[in-house]
C-alpha positions as CSV (number, residue, x, y, z in Angstrom):
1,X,-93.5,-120.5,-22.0
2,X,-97.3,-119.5,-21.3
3,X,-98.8,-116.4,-20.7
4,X,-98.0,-114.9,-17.6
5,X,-101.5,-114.0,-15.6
6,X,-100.3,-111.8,-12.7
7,X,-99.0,-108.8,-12.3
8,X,-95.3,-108.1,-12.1
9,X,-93.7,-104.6,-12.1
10,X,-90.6,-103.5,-13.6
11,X,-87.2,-104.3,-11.8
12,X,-85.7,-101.2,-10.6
13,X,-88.2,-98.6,-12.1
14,X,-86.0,-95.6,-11.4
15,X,-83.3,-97.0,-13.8
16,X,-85.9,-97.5,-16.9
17,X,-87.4,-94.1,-15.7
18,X,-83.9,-92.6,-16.2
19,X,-83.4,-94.5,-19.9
20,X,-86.4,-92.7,-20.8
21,X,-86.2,-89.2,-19.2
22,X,-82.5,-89.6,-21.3
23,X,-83.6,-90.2,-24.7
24,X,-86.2,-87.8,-24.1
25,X,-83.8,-84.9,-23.3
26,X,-81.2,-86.0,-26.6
27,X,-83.8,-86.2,-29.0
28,X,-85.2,-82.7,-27.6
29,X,-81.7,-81.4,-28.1
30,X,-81.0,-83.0,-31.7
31,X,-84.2,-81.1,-32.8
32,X,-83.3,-77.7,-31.3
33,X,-79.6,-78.0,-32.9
34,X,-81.4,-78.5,-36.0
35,X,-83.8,-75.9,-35.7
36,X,-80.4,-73.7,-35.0
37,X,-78.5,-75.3,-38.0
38,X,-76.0,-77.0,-35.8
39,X,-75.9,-80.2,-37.7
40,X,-73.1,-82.3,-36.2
41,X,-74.8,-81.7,-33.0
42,X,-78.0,-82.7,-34.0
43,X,-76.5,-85.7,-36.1
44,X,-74.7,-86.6,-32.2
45,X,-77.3,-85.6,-30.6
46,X,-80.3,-87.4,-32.7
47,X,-77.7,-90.8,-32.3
48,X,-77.5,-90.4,-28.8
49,X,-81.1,-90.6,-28.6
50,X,-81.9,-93.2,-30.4
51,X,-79.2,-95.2,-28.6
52,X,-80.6,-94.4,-25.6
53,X,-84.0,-95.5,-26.4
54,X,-82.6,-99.0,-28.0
55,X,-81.0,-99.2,-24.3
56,X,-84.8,-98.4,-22.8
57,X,-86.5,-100.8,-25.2
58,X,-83.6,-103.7,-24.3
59,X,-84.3,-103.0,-21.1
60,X,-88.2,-103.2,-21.0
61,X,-87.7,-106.3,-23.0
62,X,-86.3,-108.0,-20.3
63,X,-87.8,-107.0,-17.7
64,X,-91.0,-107.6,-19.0
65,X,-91.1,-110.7,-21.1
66,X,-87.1,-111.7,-21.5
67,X,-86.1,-112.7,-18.2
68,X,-89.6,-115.0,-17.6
69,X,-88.6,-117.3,-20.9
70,X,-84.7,-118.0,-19.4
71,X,-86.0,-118.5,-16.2
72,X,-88.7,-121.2,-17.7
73,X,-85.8,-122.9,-19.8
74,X,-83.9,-122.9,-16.3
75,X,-86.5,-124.4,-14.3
76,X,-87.2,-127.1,-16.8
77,X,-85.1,-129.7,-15.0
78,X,-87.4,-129.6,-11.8
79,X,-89.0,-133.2,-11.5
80,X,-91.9,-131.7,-10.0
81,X,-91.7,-132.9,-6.5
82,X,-89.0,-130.4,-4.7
83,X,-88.8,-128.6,-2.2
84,X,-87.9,-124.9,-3.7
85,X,-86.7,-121.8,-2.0
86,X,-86.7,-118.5,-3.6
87,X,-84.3,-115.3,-2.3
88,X,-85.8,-111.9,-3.0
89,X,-89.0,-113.6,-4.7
90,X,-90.1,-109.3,-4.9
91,X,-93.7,-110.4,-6.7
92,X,-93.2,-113.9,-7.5
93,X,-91.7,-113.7,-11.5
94,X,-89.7,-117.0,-11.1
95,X,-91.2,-118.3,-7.9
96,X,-94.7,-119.0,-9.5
97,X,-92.9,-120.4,-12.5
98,X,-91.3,-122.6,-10.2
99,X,-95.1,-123.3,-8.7
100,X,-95.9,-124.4,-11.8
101,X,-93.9,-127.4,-12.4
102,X,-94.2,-128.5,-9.0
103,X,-97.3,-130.6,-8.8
104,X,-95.8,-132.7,-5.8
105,X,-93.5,-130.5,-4.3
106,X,-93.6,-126.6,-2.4
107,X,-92.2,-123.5,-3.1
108,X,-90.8,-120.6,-0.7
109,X,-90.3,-117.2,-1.4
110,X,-88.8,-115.1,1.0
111,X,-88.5,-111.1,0.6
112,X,-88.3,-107.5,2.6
113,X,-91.1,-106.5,0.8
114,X,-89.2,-102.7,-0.8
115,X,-89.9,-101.3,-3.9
116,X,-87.0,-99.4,-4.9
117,X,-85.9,-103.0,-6.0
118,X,-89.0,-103.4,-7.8
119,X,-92.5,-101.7,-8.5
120,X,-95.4,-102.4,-6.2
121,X,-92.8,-105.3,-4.3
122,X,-95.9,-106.1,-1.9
123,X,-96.1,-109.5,-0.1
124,X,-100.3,-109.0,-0.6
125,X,-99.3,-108.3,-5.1
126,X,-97.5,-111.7,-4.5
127,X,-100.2,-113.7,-3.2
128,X,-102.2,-112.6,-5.6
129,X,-100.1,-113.4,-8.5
130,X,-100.1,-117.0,-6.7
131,X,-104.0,-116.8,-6.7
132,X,-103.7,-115.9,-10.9
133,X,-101.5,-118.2,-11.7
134,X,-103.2,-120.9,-10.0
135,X,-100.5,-122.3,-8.1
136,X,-101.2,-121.3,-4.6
137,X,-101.7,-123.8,-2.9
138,X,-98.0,-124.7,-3.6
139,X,-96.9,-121.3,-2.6
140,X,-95.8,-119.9,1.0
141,X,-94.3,-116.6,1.2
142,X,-92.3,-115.8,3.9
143,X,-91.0,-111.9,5.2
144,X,-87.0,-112.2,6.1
145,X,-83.9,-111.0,5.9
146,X,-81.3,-113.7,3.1
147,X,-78.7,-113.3,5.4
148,X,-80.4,-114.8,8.4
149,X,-83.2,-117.3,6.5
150,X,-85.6,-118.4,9.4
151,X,-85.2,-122.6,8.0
152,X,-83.5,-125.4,9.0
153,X,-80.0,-126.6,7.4
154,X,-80.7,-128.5,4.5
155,X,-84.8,-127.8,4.0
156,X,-84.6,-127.4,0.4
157,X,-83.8,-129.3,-2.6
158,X,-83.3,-126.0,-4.7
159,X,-82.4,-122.6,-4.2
160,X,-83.0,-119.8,-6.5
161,X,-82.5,-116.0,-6.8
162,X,-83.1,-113.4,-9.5
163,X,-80.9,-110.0,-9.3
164,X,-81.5,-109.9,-5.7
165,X,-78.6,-110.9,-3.8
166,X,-76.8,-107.4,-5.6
167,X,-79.0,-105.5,-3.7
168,X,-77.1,-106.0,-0.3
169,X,-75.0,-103.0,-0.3
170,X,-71.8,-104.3,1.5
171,X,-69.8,-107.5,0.6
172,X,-70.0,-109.0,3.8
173,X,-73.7,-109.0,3.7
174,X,-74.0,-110.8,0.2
175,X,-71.6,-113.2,1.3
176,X,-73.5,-114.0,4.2
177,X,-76.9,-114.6,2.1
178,X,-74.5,-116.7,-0.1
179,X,-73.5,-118.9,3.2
180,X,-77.2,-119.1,4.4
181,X,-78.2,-120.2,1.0
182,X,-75.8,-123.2,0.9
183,X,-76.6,-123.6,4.8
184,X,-80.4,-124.2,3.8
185,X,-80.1,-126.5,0.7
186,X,-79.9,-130.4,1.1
187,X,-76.8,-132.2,0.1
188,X,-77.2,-132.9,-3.9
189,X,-79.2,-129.7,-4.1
190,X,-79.3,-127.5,-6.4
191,X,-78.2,-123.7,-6.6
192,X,-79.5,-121.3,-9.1
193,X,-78.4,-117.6,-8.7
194,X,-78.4,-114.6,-11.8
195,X,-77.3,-111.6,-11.3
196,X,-75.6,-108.9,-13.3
197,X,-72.9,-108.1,-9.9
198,X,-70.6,-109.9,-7.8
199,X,-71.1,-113.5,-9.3
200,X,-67.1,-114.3,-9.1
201,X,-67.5,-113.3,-5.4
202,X,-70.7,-115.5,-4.8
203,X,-68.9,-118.2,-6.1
204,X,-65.8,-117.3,-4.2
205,X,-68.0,-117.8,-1.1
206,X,-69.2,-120.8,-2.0
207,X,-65.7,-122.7,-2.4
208,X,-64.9,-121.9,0.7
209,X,-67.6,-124.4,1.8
210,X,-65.8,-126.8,-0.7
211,X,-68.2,-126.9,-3.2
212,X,-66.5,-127.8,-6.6
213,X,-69.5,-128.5,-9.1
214,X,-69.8,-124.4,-10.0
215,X,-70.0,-122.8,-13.3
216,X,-71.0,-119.5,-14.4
217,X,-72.4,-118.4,-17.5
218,X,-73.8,-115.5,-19.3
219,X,-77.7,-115.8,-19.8
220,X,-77.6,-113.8,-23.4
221,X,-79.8,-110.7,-24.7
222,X,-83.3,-111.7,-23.3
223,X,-81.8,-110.7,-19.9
224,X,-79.8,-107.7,-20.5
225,X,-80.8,-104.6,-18.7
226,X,-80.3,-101.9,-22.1
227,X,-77.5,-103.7,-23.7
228,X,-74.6,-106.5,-22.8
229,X,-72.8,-104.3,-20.2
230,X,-75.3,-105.1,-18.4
231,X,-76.0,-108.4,-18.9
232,X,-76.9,-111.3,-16.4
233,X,-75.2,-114.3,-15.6
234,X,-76.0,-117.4,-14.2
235,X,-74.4,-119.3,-11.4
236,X,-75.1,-123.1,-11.2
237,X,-73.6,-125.3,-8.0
238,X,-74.6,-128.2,-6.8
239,X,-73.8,-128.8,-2.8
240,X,-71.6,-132.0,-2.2
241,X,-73.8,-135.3,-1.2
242,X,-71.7,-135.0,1.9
């Protein structure tokens, strides 16, 4: 994988913020038990700490640098001509690798635009990650809701999505963006979805439509977010020719 050029954020600041603010506090109270002479405290407390800051440094792993070199393995198969659609884009982290291997093809992102999900998650930060990336003229970005995607049945060859469909609060809703995501992609197509919530249900959804080529599987420690309880799996489907 090559150096990324634009600017992408960390996913879910408040969560790294907290990993932080945590270590922070047990290390501050390992020292004070051992200013007291309160060693088994300390000792619990000093191993807390440093656990907790393994957890931070896991999770700034990935979201920095771990989750871009999985995502380029993924996106390896692309021939380079499709037609790619991209759920929660946020500021383009797997949409512009997508770009990039599509010399004859088009890729869509399509977002609400909020940064709670991820820092600075502004349609203008996007487009100009597109612009330092150099890819785009390949890129269209598009503001919409995943469970009512403004596209025609069957526009895309691929569909991707990157711990955003978890971010729909009720079940209903997630199913829905699973059902609009298969409603968009062509028959053959491709569905790539990782998430670290609610894959067995996202698959659920999708046999309903009587799609049998599904697997899941787990992505390993570049994508954990602090340590392998919360680790991120990948669901691959392919939508029956017909």
């Amino acid at each position: 994988m090559g150096k990324r050029h634009g600017s992408y954020g960390f996913d879910a600041p408040w969560a790294l913020a907290g990993l932080l603010f945590g270590a922070i506090v047990l290390v501050g109270l390992a020292v004070i038990s051992f200013a007291v002479d309160i060693l088994a405290a300390g000792v619990a407390f000093l191993f807390g700490g440093l656990y907790t800051l393994a957890s931070a440094a896991s999770y700034l792993y990935t979201t920095r640098r771990g989750k871009f070199a999985v995502w380029a393995a993924e996106l390896e198969r692309l021939e380079g001509d499709e037609r790619l659609l991209d759920l929660g884009c946020g500021r383009g982290a797997v949409l512009l690798l997508a770009a990039g291997r599509l010399e004859k093809g088009r890729a869509t992102g399509v977002d609400l635009w909020r940064s709670r999900d991820q820092s600075g998650n502004e349609e203008p930060v996007t487009r100009a990650n597109a612009e330092a990336e150099g890819v785009s003229g390949r890129v269209e970005l598009v503001t919409g809701d995943m469970r009512d995607l403004p596209f025609e049945d069957g526009s895309f060859d691929v569909v991707v999505s990157s711990l955003a469909i978890h971010n729909i609060s009720d079940a209903e809703g997630r199913a829905e963006a699973v059902r609009e995501a298969h409603r968009v992609l062509r028959p053959g197509g491709l569905m790539l979805v990782a998430d670290f919530q609610h894959t067995p249900a996202y698959e659920a959804t999708l046999r309903e439509f009587g799609v049998i080529d599904i697997r899941r599987r787990d992505l390993g420690w570049r994508f954990w977010y602090g340590g392998p309880w919360f680790g991120t799996v990948m669901l691959e489907a392919r939508k029956p020719s017909r």
